[in-house]
N, C-alpha and C positions, 0 to 999 in steps of 0.2 A: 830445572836449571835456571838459576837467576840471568836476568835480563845482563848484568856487569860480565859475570860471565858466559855468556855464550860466544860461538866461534863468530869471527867476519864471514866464514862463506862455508859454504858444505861441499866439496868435492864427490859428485853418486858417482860410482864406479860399476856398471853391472859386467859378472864373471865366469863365462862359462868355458868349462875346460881353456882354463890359457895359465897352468901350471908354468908352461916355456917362458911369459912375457911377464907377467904380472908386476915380476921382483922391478923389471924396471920401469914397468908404469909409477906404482907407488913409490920408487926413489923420487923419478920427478916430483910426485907431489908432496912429499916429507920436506922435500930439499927448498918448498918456494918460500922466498924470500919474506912474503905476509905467512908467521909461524900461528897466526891463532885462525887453524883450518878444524874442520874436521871430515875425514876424511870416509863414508859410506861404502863398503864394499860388499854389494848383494850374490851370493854367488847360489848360481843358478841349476841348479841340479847339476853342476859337474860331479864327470865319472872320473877325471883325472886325478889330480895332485892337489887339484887350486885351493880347499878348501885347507887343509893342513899348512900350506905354505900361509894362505890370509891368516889366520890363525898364530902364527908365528911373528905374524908382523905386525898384528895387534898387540902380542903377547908383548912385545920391544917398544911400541910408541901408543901411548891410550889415546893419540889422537883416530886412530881407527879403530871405527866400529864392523862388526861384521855379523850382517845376517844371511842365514842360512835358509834356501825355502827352495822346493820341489821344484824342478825346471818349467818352468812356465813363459816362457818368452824375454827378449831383451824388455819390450814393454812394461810389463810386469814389476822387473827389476827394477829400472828407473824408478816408477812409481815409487813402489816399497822405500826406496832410498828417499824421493821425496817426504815420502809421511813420515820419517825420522827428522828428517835434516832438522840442525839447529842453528845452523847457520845463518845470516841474512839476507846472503847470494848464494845461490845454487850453480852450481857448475856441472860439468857431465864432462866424463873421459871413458873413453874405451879401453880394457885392459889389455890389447895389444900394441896401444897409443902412448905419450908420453906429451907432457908440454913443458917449455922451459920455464926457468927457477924464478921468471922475476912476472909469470902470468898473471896471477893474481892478486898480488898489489897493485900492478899498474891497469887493470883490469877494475877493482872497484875503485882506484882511484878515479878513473875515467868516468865510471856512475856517479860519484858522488860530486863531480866536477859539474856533471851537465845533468844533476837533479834527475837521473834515468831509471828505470825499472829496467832494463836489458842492456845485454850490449851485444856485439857481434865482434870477430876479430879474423884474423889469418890465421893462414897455417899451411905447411907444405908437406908434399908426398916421398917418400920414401921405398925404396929409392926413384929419385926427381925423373928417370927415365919412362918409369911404366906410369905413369900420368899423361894421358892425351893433355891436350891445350884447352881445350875447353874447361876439364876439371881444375888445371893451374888456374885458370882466370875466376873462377867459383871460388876458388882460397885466396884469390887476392883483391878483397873489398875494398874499395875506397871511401877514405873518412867520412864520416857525417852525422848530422843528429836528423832522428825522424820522431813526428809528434804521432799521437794514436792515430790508426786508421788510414796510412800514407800508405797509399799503395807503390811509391815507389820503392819503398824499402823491400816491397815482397817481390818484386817484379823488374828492378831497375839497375839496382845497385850494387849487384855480387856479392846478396848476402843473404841467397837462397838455401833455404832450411838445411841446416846439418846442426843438429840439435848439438856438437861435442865443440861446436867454433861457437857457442853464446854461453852467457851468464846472464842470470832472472834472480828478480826480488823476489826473494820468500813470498812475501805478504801477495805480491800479484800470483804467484802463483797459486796461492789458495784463495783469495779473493776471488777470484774469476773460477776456480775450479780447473786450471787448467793444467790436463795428465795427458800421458803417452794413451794411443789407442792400443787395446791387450788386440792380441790376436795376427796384427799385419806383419805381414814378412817382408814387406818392403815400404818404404815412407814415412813409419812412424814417427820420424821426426819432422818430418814435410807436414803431419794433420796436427802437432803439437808447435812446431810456430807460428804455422799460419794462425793459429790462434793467440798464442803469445804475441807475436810483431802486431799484429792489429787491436790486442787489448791494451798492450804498453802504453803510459800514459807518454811514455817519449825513450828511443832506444838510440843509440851513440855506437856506432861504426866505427871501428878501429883497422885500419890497415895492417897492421902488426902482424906477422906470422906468427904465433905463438904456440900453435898443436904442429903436433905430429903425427900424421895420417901414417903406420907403417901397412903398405900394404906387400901381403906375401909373397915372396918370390916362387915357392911351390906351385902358386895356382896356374901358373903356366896360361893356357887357351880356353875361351871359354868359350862355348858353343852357343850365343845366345842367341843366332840367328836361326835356329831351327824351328820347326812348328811346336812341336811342344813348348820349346823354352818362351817362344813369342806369345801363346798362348797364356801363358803361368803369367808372366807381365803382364799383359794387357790386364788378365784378371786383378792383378795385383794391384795397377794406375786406378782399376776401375772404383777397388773398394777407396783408395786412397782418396779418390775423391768424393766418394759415397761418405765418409768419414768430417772431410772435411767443408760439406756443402749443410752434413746437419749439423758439426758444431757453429756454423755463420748461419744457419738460421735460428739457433739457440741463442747465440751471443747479439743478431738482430745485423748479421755484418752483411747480409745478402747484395742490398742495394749499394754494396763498397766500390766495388769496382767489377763486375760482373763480367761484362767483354775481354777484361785482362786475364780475369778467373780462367776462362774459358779458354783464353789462347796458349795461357801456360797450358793447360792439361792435352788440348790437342797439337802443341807440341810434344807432348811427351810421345804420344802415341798412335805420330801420323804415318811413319815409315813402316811402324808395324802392321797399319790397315793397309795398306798400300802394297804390302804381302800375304794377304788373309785370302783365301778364297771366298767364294760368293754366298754357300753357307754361313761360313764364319765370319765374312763382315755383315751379314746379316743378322745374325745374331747379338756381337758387338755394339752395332749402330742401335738396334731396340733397345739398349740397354744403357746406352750414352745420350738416346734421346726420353726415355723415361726418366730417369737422374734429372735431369738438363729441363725439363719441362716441370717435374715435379715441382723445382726450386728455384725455377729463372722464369717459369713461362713458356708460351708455346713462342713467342716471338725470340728465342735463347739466340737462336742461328744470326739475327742480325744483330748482334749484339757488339761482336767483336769489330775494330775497327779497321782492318787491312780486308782485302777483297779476295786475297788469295787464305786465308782463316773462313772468310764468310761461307769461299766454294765449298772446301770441306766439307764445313760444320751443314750445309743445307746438303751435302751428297748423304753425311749422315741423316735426318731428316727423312729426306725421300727413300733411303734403303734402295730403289731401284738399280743401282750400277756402284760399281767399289770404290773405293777412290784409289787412284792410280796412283805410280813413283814421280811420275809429271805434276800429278799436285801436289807430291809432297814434297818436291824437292821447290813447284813454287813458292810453297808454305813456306819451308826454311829460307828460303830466300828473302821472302817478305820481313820475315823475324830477328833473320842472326847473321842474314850476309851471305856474300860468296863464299868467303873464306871460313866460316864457321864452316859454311854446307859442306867445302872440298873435306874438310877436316874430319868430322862426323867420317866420310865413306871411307876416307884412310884409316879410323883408328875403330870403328867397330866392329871390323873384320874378326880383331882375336883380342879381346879388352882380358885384360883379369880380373876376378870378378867383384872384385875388392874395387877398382874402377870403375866397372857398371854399375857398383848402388851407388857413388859419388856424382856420377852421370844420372841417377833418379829423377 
């Protein structure tokens, strides 16, 4: 396809079994206001409907392409849609998601205003009840441009990875090499911007609510407080960051912000060791302090710069005693406040789980 003609932006869509939603994710995207899209829809070894219905809605608009391939993970999908796109900007939506009609234009307008390779924007949950406050505050970024390698933008500014709230330049994303990790059930899009925000030669924040997060009303209660289910997370944070400590050594991003690195991640999964027994923080900790030494150093532990992080990070270290709810909950306190912390014990009780990976 010639250069005059190719689309302003590739919309990847990956699709598995969501027959029910699909018709109205891709309205919204037919329907945006910037008409020269093209629209990727990967659908992933569904058993359902999906694939007949995308097929249908190709057959009506050639701006959708659809390919078809073995179920292989949401990761996967993406990708694939990547290595197609013709577009300039890349976008991502979930096919049980939807974004309003005018996302798009006012989205590369936004890059093309402030000379960006990314952007970031809003977006709100549906229905607005089953969203703890924490996840509302994660969809609602405030404006700003960030130059490469600002850690504020990863860390500061409420516009922590949710790979379907940004749009990315073509060119940086194949420049840099930068895809979803195959395989991860959780975070995939947490080790795919961390890369993207800190390769961007500058990314542009949008406050704008624009997505729509629908999360399902079926999934009622989710059990995630149990040993099993804590377990499967922890392993899950673990690779997550297994993931994303070798691509920032790949890219040479180690010496970025290191202490920050570290505090996010033992945020994510302080309250979980703080309920592990003594085996299994034992195991855990050798496993957060190998990572952590391999790629930071043995000095990793004083890295971070709050005192109640540093306790932590040296209980993990020593292995010798767990770390308790006392230090997790100073942890939180050090990091996100009181009122974050009261917040967190009200609404994890029974998240749906469509909440808890927004919470990631």
């Amino acid at each position: 396809m010639g250069e005059a003609s190719r689309p302003k932006a590739t919309i990847v869509v990956p699709v598995y079994n969501s027959a029910r939603s699909i018709q109205r994710c891709l309205d919204s995207l037919l329907a945006q206001s910037e008409r020269s899209i093209q629209v990727v829809c990967v659908n992933d070894g569904s058993t359902d409907d999906s694939l007949n219905v995308l097929r249908q809605i190709a057959q009506a608009d050639d701006r959708v392409l659809v390919i078809d391939q073995e179920n292989a993970g949401v990761s996967c999908a993406r990708n694939a849609g990547i290595d197609v796109a013709e577009g300039e900007t890349v976008f991502f939506v979930d096919a049980d998601d939807y974004i309003d009609a005018q996302t798009v234009e006012r989205v590369l307008h936004a890059m093309e205003s402030a000379d960006a390779e990314a952007a970031v924007f809003g977006g709100v949950c549906e229905p607005a009840d089953a969203a703890p406050k924490r996840v509302q505050q994660l969809m609602s970024p405030k404006a700003g441009a960030f130059g490469a390698r600002d850690p504020q933008l990863l860390f500061h500014s409420n516009a922590q990875p949710y790979a379907c709230r940004a749009a990315f330049s073509r060119e940086l994303l194949n420049r840099e090499g930068i895809r979803f990790a195959p395989g991860l059930a959780l975070g995939e899009d947490v080790v795919f911007q961390f890369a993207a925000y800190a390769l961007a030669r500058k990314t542009v924040v949008m406050p704008d609510k624009f997505y729509h997060y629908v999360m399902e009303s079926e999934s009622a209660t989710h059990e995630f407080n149990s040993a099993e289910a804590r377990a499967k997370k922890l392993d899950s944070h673990m690779r997550m960051l297994e993931e994303v400590l070798e691509d920032w050594a790949a890219y040479g991003l180690l010496d970025l912000c290191p202490g920050e690195l570290i505090t996010w991640f033992l945020d994510l999964i302080v309250f979980d060791l703080a309920r592990l027994d003594a085996d299994g923080f034992h195991r855990v900790a050798a496993r957060v302090n190998m990572d952590l030494t391999t790629f930071l150093g043995t000095v990793w532990a004083d890295m971070p710069a709050k005192g109640a992080v540093r306790r932590v990070a040296h209980k993990l270290v020593a292995a010798t005693s767990g770390v308790s709810m006392a230090d997790a909950t100073l942890f939180y306190l050090s990091t996100r406040g009181l009122k974050a912390c009261l917040e967190l014990f009200i609404y994890s009780r029974a998240l749906p789980p469509a909440a808890t990976r927004l919470l990631k």
